[in-house]
C-alpha positions as CSV (number, residue, x, y, z in Angstrom):
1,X,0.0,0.0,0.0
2,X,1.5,3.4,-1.0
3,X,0.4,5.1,1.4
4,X,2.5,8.1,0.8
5,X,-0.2,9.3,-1.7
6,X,-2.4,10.0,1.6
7,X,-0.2,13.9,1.5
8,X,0.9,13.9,-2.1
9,X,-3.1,13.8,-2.6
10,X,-4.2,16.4,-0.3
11,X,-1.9,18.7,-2.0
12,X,0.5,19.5,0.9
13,X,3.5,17.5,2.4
14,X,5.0,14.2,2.2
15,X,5.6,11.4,4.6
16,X,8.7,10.7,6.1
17,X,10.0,7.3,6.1
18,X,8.8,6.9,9.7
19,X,5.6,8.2,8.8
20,X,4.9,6.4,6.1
21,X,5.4,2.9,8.2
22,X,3.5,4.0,11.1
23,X,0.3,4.6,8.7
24,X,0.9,1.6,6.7
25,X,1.6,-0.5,9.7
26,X,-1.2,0.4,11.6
27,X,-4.0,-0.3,9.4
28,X,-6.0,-3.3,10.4
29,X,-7.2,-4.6,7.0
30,X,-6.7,-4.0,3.8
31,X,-9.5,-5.0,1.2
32,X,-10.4,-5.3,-2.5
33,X,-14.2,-4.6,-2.8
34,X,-16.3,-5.0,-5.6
35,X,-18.2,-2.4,-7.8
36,X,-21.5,-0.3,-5.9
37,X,-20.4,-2.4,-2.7
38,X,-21.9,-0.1,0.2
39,X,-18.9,-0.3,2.6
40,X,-20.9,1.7,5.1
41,X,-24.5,2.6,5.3
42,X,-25.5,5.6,7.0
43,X,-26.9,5.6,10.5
44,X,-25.1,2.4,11.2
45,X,-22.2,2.3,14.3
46,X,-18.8,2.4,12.6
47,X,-15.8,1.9,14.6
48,X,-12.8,2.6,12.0
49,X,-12.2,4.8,8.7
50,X,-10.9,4.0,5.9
51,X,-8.2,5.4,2.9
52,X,-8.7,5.1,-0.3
53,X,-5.7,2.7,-2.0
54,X,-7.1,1.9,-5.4
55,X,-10.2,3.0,-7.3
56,X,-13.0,5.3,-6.3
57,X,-15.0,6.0,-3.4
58,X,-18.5,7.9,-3.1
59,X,-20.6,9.2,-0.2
60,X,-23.8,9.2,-1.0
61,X,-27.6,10.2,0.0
62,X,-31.1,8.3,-1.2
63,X,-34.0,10.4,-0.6
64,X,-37.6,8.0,-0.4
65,X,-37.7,7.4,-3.5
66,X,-34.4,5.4,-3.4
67,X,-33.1,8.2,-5.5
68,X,-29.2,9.1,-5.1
69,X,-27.1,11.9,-4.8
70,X,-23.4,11.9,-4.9
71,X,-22.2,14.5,-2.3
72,X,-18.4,13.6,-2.5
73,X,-16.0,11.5,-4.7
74,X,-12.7,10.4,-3.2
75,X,-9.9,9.2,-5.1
76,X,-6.5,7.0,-3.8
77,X,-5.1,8.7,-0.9
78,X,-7.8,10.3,0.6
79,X,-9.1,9.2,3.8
80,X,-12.9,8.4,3.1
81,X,-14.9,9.0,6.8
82,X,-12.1,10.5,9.3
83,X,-15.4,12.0,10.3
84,X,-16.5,9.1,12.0
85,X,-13.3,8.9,14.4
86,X,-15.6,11.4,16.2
87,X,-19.1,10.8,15.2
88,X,-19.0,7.3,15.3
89,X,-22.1,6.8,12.6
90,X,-22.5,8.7,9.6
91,X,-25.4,10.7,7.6
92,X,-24.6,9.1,4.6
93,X,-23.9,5.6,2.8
94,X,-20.3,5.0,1.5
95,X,-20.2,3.4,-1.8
96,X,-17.4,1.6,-3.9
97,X,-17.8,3.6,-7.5
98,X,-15.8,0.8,-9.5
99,X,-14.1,-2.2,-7.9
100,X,-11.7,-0.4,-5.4
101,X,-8.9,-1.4,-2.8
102,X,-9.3,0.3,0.9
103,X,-7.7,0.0,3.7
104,X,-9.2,-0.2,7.2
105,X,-7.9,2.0,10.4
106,X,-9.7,1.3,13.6
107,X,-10.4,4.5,15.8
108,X,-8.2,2.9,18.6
109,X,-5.2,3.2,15.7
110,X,-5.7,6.3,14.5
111,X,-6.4,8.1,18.5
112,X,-2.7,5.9,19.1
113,X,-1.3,7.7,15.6
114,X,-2.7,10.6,16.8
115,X,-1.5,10.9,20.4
116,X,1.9,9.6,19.1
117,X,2.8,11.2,15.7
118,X,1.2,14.7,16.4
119,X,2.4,15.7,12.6
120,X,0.0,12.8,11.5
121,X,-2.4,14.3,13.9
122,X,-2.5,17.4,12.1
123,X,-2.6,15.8,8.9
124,X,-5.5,13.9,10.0
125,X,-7.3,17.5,10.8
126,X,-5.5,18.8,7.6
127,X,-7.3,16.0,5.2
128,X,-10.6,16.6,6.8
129,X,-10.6,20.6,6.4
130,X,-9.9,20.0,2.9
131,X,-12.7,17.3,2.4
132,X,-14.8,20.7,3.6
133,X,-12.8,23.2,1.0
134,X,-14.5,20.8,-1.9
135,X,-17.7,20.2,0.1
136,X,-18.2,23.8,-0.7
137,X,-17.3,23.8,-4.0
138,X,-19.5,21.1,-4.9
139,X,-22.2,23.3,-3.3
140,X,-20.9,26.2,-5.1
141,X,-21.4,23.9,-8.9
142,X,-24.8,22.6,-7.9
143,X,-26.3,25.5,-6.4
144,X,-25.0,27.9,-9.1
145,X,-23.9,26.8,-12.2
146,X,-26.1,25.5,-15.4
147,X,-26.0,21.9,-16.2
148,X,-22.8,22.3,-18.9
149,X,-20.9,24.2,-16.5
150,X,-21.7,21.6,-13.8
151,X,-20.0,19.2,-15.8
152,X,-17.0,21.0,-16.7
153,X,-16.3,22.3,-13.2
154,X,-16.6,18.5,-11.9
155,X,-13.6,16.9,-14.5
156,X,-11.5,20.2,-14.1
157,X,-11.8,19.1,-10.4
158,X,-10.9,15.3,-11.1
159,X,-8.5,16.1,-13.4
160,X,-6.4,17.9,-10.6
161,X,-6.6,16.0,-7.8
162,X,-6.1,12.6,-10.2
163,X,-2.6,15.2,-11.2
164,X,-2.2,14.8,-7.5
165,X,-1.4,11.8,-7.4
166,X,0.0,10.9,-10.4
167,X,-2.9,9.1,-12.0
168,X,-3.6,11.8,-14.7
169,X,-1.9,13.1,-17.8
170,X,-2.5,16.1,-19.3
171,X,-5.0,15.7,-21.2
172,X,-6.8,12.7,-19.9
173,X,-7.6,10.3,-17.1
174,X,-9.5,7.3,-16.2
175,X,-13.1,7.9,-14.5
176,X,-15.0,4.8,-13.7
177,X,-18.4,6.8,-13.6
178,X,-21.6,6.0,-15.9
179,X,-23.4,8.5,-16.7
180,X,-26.3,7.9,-14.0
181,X,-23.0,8.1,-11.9
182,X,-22.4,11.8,-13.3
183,X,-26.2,12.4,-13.0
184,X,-25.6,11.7,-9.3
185,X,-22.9,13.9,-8.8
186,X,-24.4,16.6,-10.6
187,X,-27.9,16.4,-9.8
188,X,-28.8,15.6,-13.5
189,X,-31.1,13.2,-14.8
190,X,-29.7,10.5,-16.9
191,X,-31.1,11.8,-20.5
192,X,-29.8,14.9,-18.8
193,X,-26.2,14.2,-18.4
194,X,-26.2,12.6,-22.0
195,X,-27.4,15.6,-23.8
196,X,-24.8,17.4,-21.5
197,X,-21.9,15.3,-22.4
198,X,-22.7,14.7,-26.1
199,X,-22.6,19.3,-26.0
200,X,-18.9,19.3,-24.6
201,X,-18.0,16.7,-27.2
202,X,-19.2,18.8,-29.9
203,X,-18.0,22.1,-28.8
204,X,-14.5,20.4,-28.7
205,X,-14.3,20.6,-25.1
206,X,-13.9,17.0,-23.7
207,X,-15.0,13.2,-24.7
208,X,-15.4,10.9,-22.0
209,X,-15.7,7.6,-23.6
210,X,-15.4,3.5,-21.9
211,X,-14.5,5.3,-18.7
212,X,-12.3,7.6,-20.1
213,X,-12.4,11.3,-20.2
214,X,-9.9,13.5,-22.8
215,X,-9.8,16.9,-22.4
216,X,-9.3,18.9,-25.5
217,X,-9.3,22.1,-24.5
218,X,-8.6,22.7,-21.1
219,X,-8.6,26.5,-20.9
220,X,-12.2,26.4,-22.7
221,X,-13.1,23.8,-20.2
222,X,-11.9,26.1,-17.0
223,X,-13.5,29.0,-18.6
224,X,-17.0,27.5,-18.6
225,X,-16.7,25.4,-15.7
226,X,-15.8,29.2,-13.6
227,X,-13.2,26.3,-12.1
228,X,-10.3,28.1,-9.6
229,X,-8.3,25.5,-8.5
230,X,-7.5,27.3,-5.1
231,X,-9.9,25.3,-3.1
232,X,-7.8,22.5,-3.5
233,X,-4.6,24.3,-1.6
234,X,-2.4,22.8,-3.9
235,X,-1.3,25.2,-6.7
236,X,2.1,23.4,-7.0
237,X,1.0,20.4,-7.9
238,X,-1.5,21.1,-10.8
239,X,-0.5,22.1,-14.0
240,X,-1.4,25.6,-14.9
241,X,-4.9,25.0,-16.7
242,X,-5.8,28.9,-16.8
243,X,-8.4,30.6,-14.5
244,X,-12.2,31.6,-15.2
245,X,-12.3,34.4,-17.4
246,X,-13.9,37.1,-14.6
247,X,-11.8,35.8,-12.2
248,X,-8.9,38.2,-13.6
């Protein structure tokens, strides 16, 4: 488990050696799970958290319909629920998007981390403020921007934090999503998110084809997606990709 891409990911620091083998060595179980497994459903006790190794993770809400809503994607290296370390249930289900690889930390290993490593400590609190910064902007897309823009803003965000971590190249990047996956992220029916995509194929913007998304032109993409990257506190390790035009 590479567990160094837990920092590289959230856009700040690296592990030291030491570090490193105290996160890798105190997870309790480390698991391959298949596509749409719910790995925790909401209300129910949990009693660990877990980080993201391989694959993709979603939280997720059903309203009574049985109708979902993606309200967070997570990606390798970021810790899924640190949330319930102090809540100890959550509010939402957690979904494997995709089969995925996790690993498991019990709340007894991460308060021993914690009380012993206090830079992991802070890195803990660190991951979890940032899991807020893009709570907001997901928000920010939903509450505010039209369907197109939705979109745009949502694989300019991918697209860097995938850059993150290494598992992007310029122009593309592998996104295990269907489109009633994208319809749940972006609040978008599935006829919806079709007409949507098939629009940002034609005005040259992106394809996103057998899980695959290529971006051909990436400053067009920013411009319509209003995307500023800053939210992510990680300028350094994104590729310039231009900013909004009326954000000059």
């Amino acid at each position: 488990m590479n567990s160094n891409k837990f920092l590289t990911g959230r856009g700040r620091e690296r592990l030291t050696l030491e570090e490193q083998t105290l996160l890798e060595d105190s997870s309790s179980n480390v698991q391959v799970v298949k596509t749409r497994k719910t790995l925790v459903r909401r209300g129910e006790p949990v009693c660990s958290s877990m980080l993201v190794v391989e694959g993709f993770v979603c939280r997720s809400a059903d309203d009574h319909r049985g109708r979902q809503q993606m309200v967070s994607l997570h990606i390798p290296g970021d810790f899924v629920d640190l949330d319930g370390f102090k809540l100890k249930s959550l509010d939402h289900n957690i979904v494997a998007i995709g089969s995925a690889k996790v690993a498991a930390y019990s709340h007894d290993a991460l308060a021993n981390l914690s009380e012993h490593c206090p830079r992991l400590a802070e890195l803990f609190w660190l991951s979890s403020l940032l899991d807020a910064a893009i709570h907001r902007a997901w928000i920010f897309r939903l509450g505010r921007l039209e369907a197109e823009a939705r979109a745009a803003h949502l694989f300019c965000e991918l697209h860097a934090r995938l850059e993150m971590v290494g598992l992007a190249q310029d122009v593309s990047f592998a996104l295990p999503l269907t489109q009633s996956d994208l319809g749940a992220a972006l609040s978008l029916t599935v006829v919806h998110t079709n007409r949507v995509l098939r629009s940002l194929r034609e005005r040259g913007l992106i394809t996103f084809r057998n899980r695959q998304v290529e971006i051909h032109d990436r400053k067009a993409l920013v411009s319509l997606g209003e995307f500023d990257p800053a939210y992510l506190y990680a300028s350094d390790r994104i590729t310039p990709i231009g900013r909004p035009v009326d954000a000059e």
